[in-house]
GUPABA-507260 format. One line per field, with one value per residue (C-alpha): residue in one letter; chain; y, z, x. Coordinates in steps of 0.2 Angstrom, whole numbers, padded with zeros to 4 digits. Each point is the difference from the previous one (the first is absolute). Layout:
BEGIN
code	(a,...)
unit	(A,...)
north	(Y,...)
up	(Z,...)
east	(X,...)
END
This chain:
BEGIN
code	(x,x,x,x,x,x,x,x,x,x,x,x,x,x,x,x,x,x,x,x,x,x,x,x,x,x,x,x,x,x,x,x,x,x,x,x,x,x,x,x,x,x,x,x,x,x,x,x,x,x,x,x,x,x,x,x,x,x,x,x,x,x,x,x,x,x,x,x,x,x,x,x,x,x,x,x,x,x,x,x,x,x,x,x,x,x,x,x,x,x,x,x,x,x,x,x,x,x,x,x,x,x,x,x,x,x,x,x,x,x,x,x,x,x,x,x,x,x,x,x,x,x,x,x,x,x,x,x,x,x,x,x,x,x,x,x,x,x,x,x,x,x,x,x,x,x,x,x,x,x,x,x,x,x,x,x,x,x,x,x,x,x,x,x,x,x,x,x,x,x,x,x,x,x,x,x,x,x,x,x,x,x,x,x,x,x,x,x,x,x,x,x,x,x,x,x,x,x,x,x,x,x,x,x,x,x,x,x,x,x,x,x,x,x,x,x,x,x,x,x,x,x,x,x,x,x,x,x,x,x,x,x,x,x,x,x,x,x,x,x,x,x,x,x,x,x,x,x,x,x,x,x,x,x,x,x,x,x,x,x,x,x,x,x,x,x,x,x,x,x,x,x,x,x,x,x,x,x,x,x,x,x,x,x,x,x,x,x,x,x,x,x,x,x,x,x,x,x,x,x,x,x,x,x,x,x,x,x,x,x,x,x,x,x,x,x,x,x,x,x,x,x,x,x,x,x,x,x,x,x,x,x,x,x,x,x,x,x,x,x,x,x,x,x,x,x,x,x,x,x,x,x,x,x,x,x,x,x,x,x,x,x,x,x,x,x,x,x,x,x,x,x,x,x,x,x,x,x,x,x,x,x,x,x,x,x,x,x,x,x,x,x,x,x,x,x,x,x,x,x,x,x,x,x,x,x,x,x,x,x,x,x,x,x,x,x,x,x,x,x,x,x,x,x,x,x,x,x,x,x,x,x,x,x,x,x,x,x,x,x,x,x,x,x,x,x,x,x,x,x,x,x,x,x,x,x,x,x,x,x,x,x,x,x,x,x,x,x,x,x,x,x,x,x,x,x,x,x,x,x,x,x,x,x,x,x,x,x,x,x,x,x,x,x,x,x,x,x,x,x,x,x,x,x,x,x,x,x,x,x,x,x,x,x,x,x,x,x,x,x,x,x,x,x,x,x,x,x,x,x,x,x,x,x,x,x,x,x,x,x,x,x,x,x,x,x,x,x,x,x,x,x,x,x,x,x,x,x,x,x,x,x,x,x,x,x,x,x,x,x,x,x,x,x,x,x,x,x,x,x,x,x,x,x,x,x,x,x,x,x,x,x,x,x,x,x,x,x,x,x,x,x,x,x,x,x,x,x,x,x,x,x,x,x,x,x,x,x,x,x,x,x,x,x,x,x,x,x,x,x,x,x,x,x,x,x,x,x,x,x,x,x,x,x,x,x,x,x,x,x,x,x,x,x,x,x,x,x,x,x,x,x,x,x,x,x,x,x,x,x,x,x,x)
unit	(A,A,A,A,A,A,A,A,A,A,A,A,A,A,A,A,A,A,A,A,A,A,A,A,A,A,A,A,A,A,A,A,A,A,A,A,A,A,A,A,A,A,A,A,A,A,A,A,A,A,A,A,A,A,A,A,A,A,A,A,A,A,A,A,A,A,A,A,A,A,A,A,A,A,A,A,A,A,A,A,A,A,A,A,A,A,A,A,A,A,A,A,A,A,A,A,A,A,A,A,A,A,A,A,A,A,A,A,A,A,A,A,A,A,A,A,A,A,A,A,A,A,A,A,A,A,A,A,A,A,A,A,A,A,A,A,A,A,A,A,A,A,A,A,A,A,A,A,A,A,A,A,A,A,A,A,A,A,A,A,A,A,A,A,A,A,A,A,A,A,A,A,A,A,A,A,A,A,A,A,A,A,A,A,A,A,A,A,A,A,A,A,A,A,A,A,A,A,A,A,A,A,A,A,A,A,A,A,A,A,A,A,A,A,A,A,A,A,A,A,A,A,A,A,A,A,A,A,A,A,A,A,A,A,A,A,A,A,A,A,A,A,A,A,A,A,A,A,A,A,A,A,A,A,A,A,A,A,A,A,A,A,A,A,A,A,A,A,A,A,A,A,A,A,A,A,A,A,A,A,A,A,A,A,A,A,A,A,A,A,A,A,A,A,A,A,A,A,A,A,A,A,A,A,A,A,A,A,A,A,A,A,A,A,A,A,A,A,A,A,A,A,A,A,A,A,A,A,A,A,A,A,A,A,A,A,A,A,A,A,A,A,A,A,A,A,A,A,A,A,A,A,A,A,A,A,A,A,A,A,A,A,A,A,A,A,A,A,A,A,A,A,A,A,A,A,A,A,A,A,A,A,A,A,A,A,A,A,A,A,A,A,A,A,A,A,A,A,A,A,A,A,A,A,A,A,A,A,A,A,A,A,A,A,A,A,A,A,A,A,A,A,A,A,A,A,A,A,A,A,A,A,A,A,A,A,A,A,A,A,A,A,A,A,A,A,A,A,A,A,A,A,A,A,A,A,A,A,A,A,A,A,A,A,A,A,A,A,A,A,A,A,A,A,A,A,A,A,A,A,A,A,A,A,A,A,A,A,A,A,A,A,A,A,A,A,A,A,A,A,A,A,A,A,A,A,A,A,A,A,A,A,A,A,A,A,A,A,A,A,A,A,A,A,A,A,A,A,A,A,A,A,A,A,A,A,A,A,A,A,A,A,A,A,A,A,A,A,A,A,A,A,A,A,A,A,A,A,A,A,A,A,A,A,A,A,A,A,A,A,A,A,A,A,A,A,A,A,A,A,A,A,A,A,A,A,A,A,A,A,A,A,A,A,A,A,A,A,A,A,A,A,A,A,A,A,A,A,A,A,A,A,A,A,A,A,A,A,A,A,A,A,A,A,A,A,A,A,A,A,A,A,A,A,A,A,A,A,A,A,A,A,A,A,A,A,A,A,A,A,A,A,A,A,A,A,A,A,A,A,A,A,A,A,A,A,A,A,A,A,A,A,A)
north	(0126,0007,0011,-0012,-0009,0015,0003,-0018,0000,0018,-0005,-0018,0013,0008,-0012,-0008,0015,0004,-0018,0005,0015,-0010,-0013,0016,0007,-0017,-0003,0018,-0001,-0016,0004,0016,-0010,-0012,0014,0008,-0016,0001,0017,-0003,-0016,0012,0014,-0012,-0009,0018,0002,-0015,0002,0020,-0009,-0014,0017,0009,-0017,-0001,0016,-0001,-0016,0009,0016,-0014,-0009,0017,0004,-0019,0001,0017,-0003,-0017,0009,0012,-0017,-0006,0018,-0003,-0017,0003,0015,-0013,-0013,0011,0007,-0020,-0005,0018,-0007,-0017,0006,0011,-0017,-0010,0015,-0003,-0020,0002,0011,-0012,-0015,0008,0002,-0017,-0005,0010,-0006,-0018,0002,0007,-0016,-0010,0008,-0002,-0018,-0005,0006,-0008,-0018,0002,0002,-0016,-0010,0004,-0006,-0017,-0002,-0003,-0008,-0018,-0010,-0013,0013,0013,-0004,0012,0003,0004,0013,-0004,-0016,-0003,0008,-0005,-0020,-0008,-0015,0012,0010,0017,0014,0014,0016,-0008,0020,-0011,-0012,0018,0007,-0016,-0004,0008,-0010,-0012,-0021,-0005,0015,0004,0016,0006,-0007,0009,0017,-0008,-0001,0018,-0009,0007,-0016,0005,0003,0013,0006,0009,0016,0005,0011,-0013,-0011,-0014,-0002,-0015,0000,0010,0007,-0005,0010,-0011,0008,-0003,-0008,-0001,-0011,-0015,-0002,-0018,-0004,-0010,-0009,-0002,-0012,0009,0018,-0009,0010,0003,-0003,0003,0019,0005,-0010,0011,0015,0010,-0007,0007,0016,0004,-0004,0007,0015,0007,-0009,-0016,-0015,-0011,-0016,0004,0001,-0015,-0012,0006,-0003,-0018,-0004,0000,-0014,-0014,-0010,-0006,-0016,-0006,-0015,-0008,-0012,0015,0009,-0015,-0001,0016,-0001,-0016,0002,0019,0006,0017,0002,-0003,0014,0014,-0003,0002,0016,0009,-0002,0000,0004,0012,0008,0020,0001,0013,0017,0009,0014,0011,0003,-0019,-0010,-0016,-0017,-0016,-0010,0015,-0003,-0020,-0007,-0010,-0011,0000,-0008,-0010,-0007,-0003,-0010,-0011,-0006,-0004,-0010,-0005,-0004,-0012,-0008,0007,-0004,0006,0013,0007,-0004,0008,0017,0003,-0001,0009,0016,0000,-0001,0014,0012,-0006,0008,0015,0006,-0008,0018,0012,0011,0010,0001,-0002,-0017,-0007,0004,-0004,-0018,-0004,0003,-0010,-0014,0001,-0001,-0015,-0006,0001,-0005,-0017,-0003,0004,-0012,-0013,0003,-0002,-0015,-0017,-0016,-0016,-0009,-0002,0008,0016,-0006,0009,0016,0000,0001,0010,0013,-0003,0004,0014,0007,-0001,0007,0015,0002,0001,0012,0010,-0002,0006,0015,0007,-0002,0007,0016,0002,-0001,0014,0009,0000,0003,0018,0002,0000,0014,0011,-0006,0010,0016,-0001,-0007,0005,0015,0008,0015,0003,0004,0019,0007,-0014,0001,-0013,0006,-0011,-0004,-0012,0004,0003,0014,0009,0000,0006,0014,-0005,-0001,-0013,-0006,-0002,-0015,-0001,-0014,0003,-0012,0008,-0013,-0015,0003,0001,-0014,-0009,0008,-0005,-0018,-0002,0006,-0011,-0015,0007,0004,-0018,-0008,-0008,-0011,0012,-0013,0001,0019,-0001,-0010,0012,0016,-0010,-0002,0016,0004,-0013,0010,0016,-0007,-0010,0010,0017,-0010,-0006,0021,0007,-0010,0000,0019,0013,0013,-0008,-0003,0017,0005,0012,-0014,-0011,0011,0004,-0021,-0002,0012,-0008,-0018,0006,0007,-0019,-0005,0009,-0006,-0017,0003,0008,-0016,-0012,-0007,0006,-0016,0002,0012,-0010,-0004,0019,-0004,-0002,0017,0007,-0003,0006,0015,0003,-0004,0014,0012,-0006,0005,-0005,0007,-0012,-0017,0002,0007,-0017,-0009,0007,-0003,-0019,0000,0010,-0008,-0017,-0008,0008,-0009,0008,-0001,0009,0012,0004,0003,0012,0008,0001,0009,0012,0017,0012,0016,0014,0003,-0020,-0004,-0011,-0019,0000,-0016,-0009,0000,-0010,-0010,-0007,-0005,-0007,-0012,-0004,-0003,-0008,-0020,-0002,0013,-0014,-0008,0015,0006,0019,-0001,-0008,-0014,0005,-0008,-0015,-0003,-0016,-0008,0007,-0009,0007,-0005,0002,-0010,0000,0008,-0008,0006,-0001,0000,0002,0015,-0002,0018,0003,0018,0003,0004,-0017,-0012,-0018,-0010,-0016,0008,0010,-0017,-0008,0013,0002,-0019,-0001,0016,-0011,-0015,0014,0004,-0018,-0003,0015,-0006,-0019,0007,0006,0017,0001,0012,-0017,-0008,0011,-0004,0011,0007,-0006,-0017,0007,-0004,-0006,-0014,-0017,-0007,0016,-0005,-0018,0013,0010,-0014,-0006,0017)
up	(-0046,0013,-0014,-0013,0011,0005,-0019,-0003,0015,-0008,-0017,0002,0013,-0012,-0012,0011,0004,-0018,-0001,0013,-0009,-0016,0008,0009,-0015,-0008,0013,0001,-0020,-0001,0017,-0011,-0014,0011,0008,-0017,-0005,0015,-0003,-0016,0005,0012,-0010,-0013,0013,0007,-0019,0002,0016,-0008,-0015,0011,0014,-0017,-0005,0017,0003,-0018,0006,0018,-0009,-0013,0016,0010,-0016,-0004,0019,-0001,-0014,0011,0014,-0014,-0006,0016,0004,-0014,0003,0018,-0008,-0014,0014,0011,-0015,-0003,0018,0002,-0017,0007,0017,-0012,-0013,0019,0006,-0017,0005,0014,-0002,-0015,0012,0014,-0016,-0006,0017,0004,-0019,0005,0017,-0010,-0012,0015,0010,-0017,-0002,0019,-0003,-0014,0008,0016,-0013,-0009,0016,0005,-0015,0002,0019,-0004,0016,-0001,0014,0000,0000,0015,0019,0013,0011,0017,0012,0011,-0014,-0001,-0018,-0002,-0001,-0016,-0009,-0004,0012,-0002,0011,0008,-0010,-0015,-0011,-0013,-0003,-0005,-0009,-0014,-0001,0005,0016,0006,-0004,0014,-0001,0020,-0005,-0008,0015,0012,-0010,-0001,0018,0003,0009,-0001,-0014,0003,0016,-0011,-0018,-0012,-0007,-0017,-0002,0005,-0016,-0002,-0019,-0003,0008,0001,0013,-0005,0008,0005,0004,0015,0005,0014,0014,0001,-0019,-0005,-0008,-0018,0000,-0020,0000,-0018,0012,0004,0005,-0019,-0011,-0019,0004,0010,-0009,-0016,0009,-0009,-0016,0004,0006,-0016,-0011,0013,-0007,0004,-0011,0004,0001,0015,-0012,-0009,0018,0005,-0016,-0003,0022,-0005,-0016,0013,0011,-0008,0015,0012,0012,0005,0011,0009,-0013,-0012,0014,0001,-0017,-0004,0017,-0007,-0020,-0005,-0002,-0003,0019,0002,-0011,0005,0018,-0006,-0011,0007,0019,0000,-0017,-0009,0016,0003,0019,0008,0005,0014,-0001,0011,-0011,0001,0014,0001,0011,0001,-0014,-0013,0003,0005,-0014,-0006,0015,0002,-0019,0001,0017,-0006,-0015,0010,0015,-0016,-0006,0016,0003,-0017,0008,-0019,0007,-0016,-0004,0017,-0003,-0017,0007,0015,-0009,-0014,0009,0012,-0013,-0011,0017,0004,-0018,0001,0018,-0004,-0005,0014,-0010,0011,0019,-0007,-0009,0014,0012,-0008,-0007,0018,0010,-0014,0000,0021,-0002,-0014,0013,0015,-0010,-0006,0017,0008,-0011,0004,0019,-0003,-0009,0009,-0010,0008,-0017,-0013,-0016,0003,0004,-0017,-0001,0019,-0006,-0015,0013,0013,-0017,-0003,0019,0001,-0020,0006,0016,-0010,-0011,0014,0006,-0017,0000,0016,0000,-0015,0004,0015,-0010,-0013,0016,0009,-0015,-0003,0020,0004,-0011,0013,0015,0002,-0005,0007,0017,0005,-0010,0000,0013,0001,0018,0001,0012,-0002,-0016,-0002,-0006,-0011,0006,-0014,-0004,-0019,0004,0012,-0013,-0014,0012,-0003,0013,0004,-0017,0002,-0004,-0014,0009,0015,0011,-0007,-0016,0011,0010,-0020,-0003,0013,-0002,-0020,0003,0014,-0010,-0015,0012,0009,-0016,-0009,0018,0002,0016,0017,0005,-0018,0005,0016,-0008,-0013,0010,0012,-0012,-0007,0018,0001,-0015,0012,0014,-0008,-0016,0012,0016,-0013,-0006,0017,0008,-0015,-0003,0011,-0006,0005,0018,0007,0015,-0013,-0013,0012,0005,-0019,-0002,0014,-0005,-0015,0010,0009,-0016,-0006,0017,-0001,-0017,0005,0013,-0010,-0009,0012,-0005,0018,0003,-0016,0007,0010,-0017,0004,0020,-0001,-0013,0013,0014,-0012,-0002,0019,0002,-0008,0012,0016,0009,0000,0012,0016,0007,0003,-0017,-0007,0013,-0009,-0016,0003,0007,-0009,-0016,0004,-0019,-0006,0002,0012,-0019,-0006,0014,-0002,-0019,0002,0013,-0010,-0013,0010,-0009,0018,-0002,0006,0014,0006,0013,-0010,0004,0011,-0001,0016,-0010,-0014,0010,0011,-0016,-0009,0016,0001,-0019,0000,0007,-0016,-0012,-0013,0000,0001,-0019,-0001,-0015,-0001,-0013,-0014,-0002,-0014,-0007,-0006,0020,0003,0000,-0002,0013,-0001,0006,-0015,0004,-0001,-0015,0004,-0018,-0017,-0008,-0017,-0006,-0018,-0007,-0016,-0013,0004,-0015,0009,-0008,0011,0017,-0001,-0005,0012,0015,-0008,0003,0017,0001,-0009,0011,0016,-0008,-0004,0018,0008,-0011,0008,0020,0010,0001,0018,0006,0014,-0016,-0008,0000,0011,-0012,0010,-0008,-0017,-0009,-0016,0013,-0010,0014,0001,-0008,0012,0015,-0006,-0002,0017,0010)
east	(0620,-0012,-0005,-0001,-0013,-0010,-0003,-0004,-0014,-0004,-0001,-0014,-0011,-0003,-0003,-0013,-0008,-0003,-0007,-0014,-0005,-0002,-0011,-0011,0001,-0010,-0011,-0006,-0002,-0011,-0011,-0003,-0006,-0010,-0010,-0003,-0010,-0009,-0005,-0005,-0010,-0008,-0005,-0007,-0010,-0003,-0009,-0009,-0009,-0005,-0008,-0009,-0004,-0007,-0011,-0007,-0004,-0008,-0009,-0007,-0006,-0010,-0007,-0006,-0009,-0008,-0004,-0008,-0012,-0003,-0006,-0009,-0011,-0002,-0009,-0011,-0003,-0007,-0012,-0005,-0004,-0009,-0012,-0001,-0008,-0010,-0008,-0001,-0007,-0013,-0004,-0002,-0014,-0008,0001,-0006,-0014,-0006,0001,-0011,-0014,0004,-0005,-0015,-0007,0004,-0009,-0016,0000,0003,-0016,-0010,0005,-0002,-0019,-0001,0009,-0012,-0016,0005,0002,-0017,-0007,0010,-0005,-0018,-0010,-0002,-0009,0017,0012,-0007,0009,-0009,0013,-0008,0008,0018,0002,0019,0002,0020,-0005,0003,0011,0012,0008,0005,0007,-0009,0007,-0010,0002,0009,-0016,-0009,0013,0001,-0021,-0015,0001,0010,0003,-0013,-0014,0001,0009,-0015,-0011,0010,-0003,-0021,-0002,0010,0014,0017,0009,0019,0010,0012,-0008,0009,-0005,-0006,0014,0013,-0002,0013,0008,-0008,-0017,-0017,-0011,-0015,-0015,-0015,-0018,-0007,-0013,-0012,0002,-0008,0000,0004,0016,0003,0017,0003,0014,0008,0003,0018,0015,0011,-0017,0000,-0007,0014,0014,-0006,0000,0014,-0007,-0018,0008,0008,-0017,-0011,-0011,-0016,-0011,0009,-0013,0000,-0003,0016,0013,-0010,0003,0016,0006,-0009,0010,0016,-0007,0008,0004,-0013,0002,-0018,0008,0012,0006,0001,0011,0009,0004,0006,0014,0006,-0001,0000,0017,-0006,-0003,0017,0005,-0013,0007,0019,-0003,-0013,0003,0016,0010,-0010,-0006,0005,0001,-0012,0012,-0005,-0012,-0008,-0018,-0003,-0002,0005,-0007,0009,-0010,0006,0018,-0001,-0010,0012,0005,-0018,-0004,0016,-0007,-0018,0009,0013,-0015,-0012,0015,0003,-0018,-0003,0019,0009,0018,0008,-0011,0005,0019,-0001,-0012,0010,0017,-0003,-0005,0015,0010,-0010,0002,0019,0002,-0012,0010,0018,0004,-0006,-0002,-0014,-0004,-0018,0001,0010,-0014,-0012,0005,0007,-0018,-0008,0014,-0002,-0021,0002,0009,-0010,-0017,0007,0008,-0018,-0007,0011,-0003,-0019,0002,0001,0000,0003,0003,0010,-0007,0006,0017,0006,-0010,0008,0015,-0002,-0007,0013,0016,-0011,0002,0019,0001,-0008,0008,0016,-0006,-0007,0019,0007,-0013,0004,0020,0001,-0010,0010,0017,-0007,-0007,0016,0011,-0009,-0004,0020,0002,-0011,0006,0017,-0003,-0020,0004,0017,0004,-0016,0000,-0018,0001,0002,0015,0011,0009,0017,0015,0010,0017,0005,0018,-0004,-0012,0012,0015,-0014,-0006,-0016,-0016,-0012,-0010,-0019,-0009,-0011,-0010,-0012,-0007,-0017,0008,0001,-0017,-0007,0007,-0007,-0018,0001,0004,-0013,-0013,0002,0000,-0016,-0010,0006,-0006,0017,-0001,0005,0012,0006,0000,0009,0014,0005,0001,0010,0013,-0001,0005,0013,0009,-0002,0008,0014,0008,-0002,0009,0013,0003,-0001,0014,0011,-0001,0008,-0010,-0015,0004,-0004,-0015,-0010,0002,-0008,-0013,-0005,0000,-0010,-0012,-0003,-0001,-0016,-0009,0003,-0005,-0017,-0003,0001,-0012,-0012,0000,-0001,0017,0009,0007,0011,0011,0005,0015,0006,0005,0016,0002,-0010,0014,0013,-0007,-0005,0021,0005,-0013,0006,0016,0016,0012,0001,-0001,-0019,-0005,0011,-0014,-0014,0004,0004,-0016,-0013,0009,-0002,-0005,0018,0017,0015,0009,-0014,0002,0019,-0002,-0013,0010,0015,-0004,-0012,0000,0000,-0007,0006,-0013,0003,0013,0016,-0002,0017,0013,-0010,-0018,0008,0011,-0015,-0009,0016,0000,-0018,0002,0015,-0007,-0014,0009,0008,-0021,-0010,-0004,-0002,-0010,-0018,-0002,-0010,-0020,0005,-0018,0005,0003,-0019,-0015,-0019,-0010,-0018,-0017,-0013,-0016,-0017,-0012,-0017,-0007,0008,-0007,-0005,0002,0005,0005,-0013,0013,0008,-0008,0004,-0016,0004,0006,-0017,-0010,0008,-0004,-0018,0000,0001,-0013,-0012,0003,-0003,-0018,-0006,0006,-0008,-0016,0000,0002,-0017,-0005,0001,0016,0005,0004,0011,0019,0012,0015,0012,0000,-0003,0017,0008,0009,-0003,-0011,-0009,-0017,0001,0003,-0015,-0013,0007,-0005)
END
């Protein structure tokens, strides 16, 4: 039985244990098969990725080949444009060569026809007993009933001589007739130099009432130049510069009737003064006085205190409104410094001549009330447009100025010895060393000298001035405060020595025009800068820099401290250093602001005093046509001979220029003295 048992156990072992080889058996077989698959999905994929290997490496050797013959074109393309500019630079000699002759033959026609001008107006001027004024020695020679300005070059430059006849008398009695005149060689683009001969002293002087300023000669100048030959007959130039005078007012009432009734006026002021006008651009062979770049204030003036004068409420209304609206289109752009300039001293010296006018004039009644008013509009319109003017350039100044101010003042190391390393983190994982700026502060000094410049030769107000390089220093100060003590690599003692260097060249510029007292926008940069030379190791270095930087906040202080870049000559700044200035921080740290507010134009308000005009100059350029502007100045010249021809001889009786005005009470003034 034990047996029997043994063989039972015996027997189902080995039943099971043949049951476990046939299940190993299957599992071995299908993990077998499944890795089979996977070897074949691999080996196809394995194929895959060799064709797409094959196409790419196709596709690279296409790509170094379309990049050689690139590189090939652009070779050629650089020869092709450097034959281009040396032919260029060749045609430009040619140019220029062909100018200088242009000129030098235009300066020989000139010549001929100044002779010939100065023999016709000899022939005019023939003695008459009613028309000779002896003018005894030490006679006040600047008195007229138009007033005009001493540096009177322009009054030559467009007649013979000038609206009144003292020029001429000046050069009679061999006195000196201008305080500065300008050279022959310094010719203005739309005026003349006319010669005169000389005379000897003593030799009496003819006033012809038609030798204006803008006559019918010199308004067909460029007309006579281009006809002028050598055979040319005086008759001819003479009847055809007559044909041209259309417009002549031999009264009051004709005056009167054309600034009320002739629309025309209107227009000649709106196209030629203002929308059809090419402003001047600087140039160093002409030299410029204030009449040549002011004239249309000036004939916009003369217009509105005629208006004014004759009480033509509307006509004042419709005058002065139409040309700020013509100039608020001609600069809305800024397109250039130079029309900015230019429009914003004329808009500033309309402005002052009506607001002198206003002051001289006293009325106690009530029939001026609207021309008043009309007058008074016409202030505050142009003071908004002065506004307009001035905001706008400094947002187009400002917006290229910022570009200048990083890398001119803070990055440029013009100061030899004292070259910054970069420590930005970027550059010390590159490898790479400290990149050099493109920009200088020469840039920013150029900058400066370029917009100064066009203000001075426009005559642009020097409060006007002032203002505008204090905000150009504003910009300094602020955006390169802000960069400093927001950049580590920054805050260094050569960089601050290289940014103080620069400082003081701006410095000296200021001062060598006489705008020190704007700098005073770059203080706080200045401290900034003198933080990061000072030292700061103990307590009584932490005293002095609380002291000596007393425009900055103790949160301005910490920041700049705490991302000081030590170098390796400089002690560290230990735990104690920045624990003393954490707790004198630490009461006004949640108030301070570390940055400085940017200059928002739009909060600002221009504040300036207008300046009083002693005359209004009636200068017209002669290629400007304007029939009725010049009838109207040759107006008033007229009514200043018939005056001049009622009054006494004797020099007692003569009227000071001082009260010689275009005010409307200016003749009652006159017959008053």
């Amino acid at each position: 039985a034990r047996a029997a048992q043994l063989s039972d156990r015996l027997r189902r072992a080995l039943e099971d244990a043949q049951a476990l080889r046939d299940g190993q058996e299957a599992t071995v077989d299908r993990a077998t098969a499944e890795l089979a698959q996977k070897v074949a999905v691999l080996e196809r994929a394995k194929a895959d990725a060799d064709a797409q290997c094959a196409v790419l490496v196709e596709q690279r050797d296409a790509a170094l080949i379309d990049l050689e013959k690139a590189h090939a074109e652009s070779a050629r393309q650089r020869d092709d444009d450097a034959d281009a500019r040396a032919r260029l630079e060749a045609k430009l000699a040619e140019l220029e060569q062909e100018l200088a002759t242009s000129r030098a033959q235009l300066a020989d026609v000139r010549a001929q026809h100044q002779t010939q001008q100065t023999l016709q107006q000899q022939q005019q001027q023939l003695p008459a007993p009613q028309q000779l004024h002896h003018v005894p020695s030490g006679a006040d020679l600047t008195a007229s009933s138009i007033k005009r300005s001493d540096t009177a070059s322009r009054w030559r430059a467009a007649a013979g001589f000038s609206a009144t006849g003292y020029d001429l008398a000046d050069q009679q009695l061999g006195q000196p007739a201008h305080n500065q005149p300008i050279a022959n060689n310094g010719r203005r683009p739309h005026s003349v130099d006319h010669a005169l001969p000389e005379l000897p002293a003593g030799a009496p002087v003819a006033a012809n009432k038609r030798a204006t300023l803008g006559t019918d000669d010199s308004r067909s100048l460029a007309r006579m130049l281009g006809s002028l030959s050598p055979t040319a007959g005086n008759g001819a130039m003479i009847a055809e510069a007559e044909e041209e005078a259309v417009f002549e007012l031999r009264s009051e009432d004709e005056v009167r009737e054309m600034l009320e009734r002739e629309e025309n006026l209107i227009t000649e002021v709106l196209n030629e003064l203002i929308g059809d006008l090419q402003v001047p651009l600087p140039n160093l062979d002409a030299e410029y006085q204030p009449p040549d770049l002011l004239f249309p204030a000036h004939l916009i003036g003369l217009c509105v205190i005629k208006m004014f004068q004759y009480n033509l409420a509307r006509r004042i209304d419709r005058l002065l409104m139409s040309a700020i609206a013509r100039v608020q289109k001609k600069t809305a752009a800024f397109e250039s410094d130079y029309t900015s300039a230019f429009w914003l001293s004329n808009v500033f010296e309309l402005l002052s001549i009506i607001k002198t006018s206003m002051t001289e004039h006293q009325s106690s009644t009530h029939e001026y009330a609207d021309s008043e008013r009309a007058m008074n509009d016409g202030m505050q319109y142009l003071e908004t447009l002065l506004s307009d003017i001035y905001f706008g350039w400094i947002k187009d100044l400002q917006k290229r100025f910022v570009k200048l101010i990083i890398p001119g003042v803070v990055e440029s190391e013009a100061l030899p010895g004292f070259t910054a390393s970069d420590s930005g983190f970027f550059n010390r994982l590159m490898g790479t060393g400290p990149r050099e700026s493109t920009v200088k502060i020469e840039n920013v000094l150029s900058f400066f000298n370029h917009i100064w410049r066009t203000m001075e030769f426009y005559y642009v107000d020097r409060a006007i001035m002032r203002q505008i390089m204090s905000e150009l220093l504003c910009n300094i100060g602020v955006t390169a405060f802000n960069n400093i003590i927001m950049r580590r690599n920054f805050c260094s003692w050569k960089r601050g020595m290289q940014i103080q260097y620069n400082l003081t060249r701006i410095e000296e510029w200021c001062k060598t025009h006489a705008v020190a007292d704007a700098t005073r926008n770059l203080d706080r940069l200045l401290q900034l800068v003198k933080l990061l030379q000072l030292q700061k190791a103990t307590d009584q270095d932490i005293d002095i820099m609380f002291e000596v930087c007393d425009l900055l906040n103790p949160a301005q202080i910490k920041k700049l401290l705490s991302i000081y870049a030590v170098s390796d000559y400089e002690n560290p700044i230990v735990g104690p250093v920045m624990n003393e200035v954490t707790r004198r921080a630490m009461p006004s740290e949640k108030t301070d602001k570390i940055l400085l507010d940017t200059n928002d134009l739009n909060d600002q308000v221009l504040y300036l005093t207008a300046r009083k005009v002693p005359a209004i100059e009636t200068y017209i350029p002669p290629e400007f046509r304007m029939p009725r502007i010049r009838a109207l100045v040759d107006s008033q010249t007229d009514m200043a001979y018939d005056d001049d021809d009622d009054e006494d001889e004797d020099v007692d009786n003569i009227v000071p220029a001082d009260y010689n005005d275009y005010s409307p009470y200016g003749q009652q003034l006159q017959h008053q003295i």
